[in-house]
C-alpha positions as CSV (number, residue, x, y, z in Angstrom):
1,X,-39.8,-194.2,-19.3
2,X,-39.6,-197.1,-21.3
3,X,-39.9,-200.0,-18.0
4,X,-43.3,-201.6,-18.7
5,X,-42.0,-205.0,-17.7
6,X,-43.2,-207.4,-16.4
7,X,-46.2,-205.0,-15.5
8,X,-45.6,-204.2,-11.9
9,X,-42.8,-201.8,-13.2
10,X,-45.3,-199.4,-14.1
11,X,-46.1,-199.0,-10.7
12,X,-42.4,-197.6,-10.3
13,X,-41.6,-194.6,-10.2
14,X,-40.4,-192.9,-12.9
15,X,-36.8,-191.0,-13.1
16,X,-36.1,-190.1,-16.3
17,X,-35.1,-191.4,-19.6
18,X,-31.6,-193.1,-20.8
19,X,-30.1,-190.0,-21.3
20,X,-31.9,-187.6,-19.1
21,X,-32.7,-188.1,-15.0
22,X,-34.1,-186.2,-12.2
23,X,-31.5,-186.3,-9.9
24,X,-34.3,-185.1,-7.0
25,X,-35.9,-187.6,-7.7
26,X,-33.4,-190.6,-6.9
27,X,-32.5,-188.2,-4.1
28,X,-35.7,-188.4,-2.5
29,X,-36.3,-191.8,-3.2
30,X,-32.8,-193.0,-1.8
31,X,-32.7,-196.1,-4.1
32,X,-30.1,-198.7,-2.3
33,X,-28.8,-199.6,-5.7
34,X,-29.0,-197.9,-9.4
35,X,-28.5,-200.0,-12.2
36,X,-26.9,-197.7,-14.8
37,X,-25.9,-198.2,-19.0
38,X,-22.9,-198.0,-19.6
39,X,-23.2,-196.8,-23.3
40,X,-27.1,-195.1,-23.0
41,X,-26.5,-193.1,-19.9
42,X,-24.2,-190.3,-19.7
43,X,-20.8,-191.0,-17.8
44,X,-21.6,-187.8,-16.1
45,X,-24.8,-188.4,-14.5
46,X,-22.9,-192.0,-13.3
47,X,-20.1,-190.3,-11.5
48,X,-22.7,-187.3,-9.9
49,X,-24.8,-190.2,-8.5
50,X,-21.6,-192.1,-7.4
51,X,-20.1,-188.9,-5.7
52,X,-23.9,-188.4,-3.7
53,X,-22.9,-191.6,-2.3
54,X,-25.1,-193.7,-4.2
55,X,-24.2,-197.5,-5.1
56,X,-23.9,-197.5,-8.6
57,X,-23.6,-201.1,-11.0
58,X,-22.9,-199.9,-14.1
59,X,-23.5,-202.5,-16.8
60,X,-23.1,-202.7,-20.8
61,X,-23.5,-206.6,-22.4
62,X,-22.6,-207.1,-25.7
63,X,-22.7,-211.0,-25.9
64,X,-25.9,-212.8,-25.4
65,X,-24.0,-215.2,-22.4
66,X,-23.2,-211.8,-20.9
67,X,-26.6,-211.4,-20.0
68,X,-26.6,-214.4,-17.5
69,X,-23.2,-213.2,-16.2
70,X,-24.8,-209.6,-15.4
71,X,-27.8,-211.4,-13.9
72,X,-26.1,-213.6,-11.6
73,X,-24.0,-210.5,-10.2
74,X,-27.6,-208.3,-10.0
75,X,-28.5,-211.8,-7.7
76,X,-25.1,-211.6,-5.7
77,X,-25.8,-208.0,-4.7
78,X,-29.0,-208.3,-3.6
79,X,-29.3,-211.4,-1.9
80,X,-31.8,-213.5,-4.1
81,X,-31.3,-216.2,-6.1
82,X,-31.7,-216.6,-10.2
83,X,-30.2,-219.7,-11.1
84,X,-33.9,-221.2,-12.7
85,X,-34.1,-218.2,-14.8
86,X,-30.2,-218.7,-15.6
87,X,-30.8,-222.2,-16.3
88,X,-33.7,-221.3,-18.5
89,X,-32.1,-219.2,-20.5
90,X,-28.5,-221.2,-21.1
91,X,-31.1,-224.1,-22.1
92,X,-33.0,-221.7,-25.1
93,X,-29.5,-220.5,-26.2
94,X,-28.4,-223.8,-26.2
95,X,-30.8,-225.1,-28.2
96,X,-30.6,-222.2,-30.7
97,X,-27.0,-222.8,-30.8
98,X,-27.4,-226.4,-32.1
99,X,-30.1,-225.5,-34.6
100,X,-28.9,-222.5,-36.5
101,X,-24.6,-222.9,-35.8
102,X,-24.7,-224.6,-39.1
103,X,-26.9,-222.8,-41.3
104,X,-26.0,-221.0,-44.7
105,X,-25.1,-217.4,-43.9
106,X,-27.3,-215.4,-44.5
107,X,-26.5,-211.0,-44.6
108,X,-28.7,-209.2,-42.5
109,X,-29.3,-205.1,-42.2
110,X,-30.8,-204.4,-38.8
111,X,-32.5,-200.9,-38.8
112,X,-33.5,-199.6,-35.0
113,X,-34.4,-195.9,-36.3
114,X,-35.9,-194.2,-39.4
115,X,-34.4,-190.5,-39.3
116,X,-31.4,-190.7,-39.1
117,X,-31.5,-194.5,-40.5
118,X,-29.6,-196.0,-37.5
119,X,-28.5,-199.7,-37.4
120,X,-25.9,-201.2,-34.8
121,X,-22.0,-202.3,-35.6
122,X,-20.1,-205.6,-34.8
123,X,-19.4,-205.0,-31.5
124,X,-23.2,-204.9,-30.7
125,X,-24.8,-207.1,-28.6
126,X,-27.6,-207.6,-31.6
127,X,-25.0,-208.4,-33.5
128,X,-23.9,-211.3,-31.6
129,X,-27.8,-212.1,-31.9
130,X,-27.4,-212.2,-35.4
131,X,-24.2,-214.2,-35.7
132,X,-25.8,-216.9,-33.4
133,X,-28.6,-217.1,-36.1
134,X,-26.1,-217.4,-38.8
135,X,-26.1,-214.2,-40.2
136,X,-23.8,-211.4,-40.7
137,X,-23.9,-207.4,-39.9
138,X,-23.6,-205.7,-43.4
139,X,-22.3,-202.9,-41.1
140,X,-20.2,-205.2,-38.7
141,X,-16.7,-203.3,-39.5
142,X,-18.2,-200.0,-38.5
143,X,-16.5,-198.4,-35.5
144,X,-19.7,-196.8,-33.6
145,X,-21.7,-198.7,-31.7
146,X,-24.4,-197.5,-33.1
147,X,-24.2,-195.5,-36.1
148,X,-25.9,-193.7,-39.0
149,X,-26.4,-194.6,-42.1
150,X,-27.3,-194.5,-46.1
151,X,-30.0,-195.7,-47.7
152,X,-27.9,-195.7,-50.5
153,X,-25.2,-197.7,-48.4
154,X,-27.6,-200.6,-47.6
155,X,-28.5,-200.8,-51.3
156,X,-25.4,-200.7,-52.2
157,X,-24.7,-203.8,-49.8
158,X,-27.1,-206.2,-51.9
159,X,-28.7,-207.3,-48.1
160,X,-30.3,-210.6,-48.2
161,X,-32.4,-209.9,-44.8
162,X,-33.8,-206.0,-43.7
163,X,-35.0,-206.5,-40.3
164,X,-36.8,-203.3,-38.7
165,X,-37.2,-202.9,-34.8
166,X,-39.7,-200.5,-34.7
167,X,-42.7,-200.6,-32.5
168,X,-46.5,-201.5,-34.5
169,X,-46.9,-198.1,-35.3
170,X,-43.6,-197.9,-36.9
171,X,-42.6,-201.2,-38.3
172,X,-45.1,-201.2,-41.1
173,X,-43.7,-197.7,-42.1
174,X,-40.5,-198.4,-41.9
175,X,-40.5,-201.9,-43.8
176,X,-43.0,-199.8,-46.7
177,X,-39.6,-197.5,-47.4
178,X,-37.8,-200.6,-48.8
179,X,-40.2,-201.8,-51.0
180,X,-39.5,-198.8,-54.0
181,X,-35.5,-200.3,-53.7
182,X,-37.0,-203.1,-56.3
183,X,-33.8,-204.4,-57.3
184,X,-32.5,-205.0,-53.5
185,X,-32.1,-208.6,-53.0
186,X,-33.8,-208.0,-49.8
187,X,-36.9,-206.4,-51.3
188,X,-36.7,-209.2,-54.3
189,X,-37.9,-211.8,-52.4
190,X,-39.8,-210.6,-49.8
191,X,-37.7,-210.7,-46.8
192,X,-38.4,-207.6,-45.0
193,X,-38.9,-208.6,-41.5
194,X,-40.0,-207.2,-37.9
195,X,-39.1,-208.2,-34.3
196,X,-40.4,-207.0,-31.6
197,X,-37.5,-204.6,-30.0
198,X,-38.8,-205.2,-26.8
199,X,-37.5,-208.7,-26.9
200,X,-34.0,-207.7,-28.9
201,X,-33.3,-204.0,-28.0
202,X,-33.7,-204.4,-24.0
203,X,-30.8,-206.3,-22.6
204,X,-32.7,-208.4,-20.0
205,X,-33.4,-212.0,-20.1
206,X,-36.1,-211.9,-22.6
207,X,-33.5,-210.8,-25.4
208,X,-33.2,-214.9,-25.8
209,X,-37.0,-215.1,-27.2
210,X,-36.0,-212.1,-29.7
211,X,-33.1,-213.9,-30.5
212,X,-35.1,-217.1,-31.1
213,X,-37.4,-214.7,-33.4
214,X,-35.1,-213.3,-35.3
215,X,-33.3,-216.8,-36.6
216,X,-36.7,-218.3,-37.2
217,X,-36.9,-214.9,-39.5
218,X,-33.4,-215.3,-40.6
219,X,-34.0,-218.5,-41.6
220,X,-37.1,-217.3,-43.8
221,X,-34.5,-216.6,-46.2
222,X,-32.5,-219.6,-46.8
């Protein structure tokens, strides 16, 4: 539902959400190839498509140079070729490699939802986002992926860096919460931040440009 990009996908037809398909649908469509998440999409829906005899590449990236890697397999399978976009993108992460590998670190809270407050853990490919921008996961140790969490917990954490993902509607909401926590560091000196979640919450290629927006607001804070 969320496929808006580039804009021919809204010509596509739609299927369903991450965690709820029309299994008609695909049937009547007859798609030679599903590209499913590993972590979004229920493992059930996977194996019913896999058992109609569907080809099924199940993918989950939690490395920004895994991205490239689950590109150039997409290209393998289908018989066209990506190594410009490849190239492009190795070049950008490259460069923000070189720029920001030796920068003060900086601790960062990344917030994707309001209620429940939900941020990501270590093992999240944000996370490796952040760490390329020199800044660490106040909730890195956490053992979901994806968990839920205090207010009380981030304040607790003395944050440098509250990043929000919401879309324009949201972000400004979101990022006004903070602002009673006077005394959080993060809220001290004005470094409440948004990037767009298209870019950093969608693993495709673009997640290199949210990358190279959230160091240049990382960075805000040094």
């Amino acid at each position: 539902n969320y496929s808006d990009y580039p804009k021919a996908a809204n010509k596509i037809a739609r299927v369903g959400s991450y965690n709820q398909i029309n299994i008609e649908t695909i049937i009547a469509l007859n798609p030679d190839l599903i590209v499913a998440w590993e972590s979004g999409n229920s493992h059930h829906i996977i194996e019913k498509l896999r058992k109609l005899g569907f080809a099924v590449f199940v993918t989950e990236p939690r490395t920004l140079m895994d991205i490239p890697d689950v590109i150039k397999r997409l290209s393998l399978i289908t018989g066209t070729s990506a190594d410009k976009t490849i190239a492009t993108y190795l070049k950008k992460y490259n460069a923000l490699k070189i720029k920001y590998s030796k920068k003060t670190p900086v601790t960062l809270f990344y917030q994707y939802w309001n209620n429940p407050l939900m941020t990501v853990n270590g093992q999240h490919i944000i996370s490796d986002v952040m760490r390329l921008c020199g800044a660490k996961n106040i909730f890195s140790d956490l053992k979901i992926l994806a968990p839920a969490v205090t207010v009380e917990s981030v304040v607790a954490s003395k944050v440098e860096v509250i990043i929000v993902g919401g879309l324009l509607e949201q972000h400004h909401q979101w990022l006004n919460g903070w602002r009673k926590w006077k005394d959080l560091l993060a809220v001290k000196n004005n470094h409440l931040y948004n990037v767009n979640p298209d870019l950093l919450q969608r693993h495709t290629m673009r997640l290199i440009d949210g990358a190279k927006a959230l160091c240049e607001k990382v960075d805000l804070a040094r």
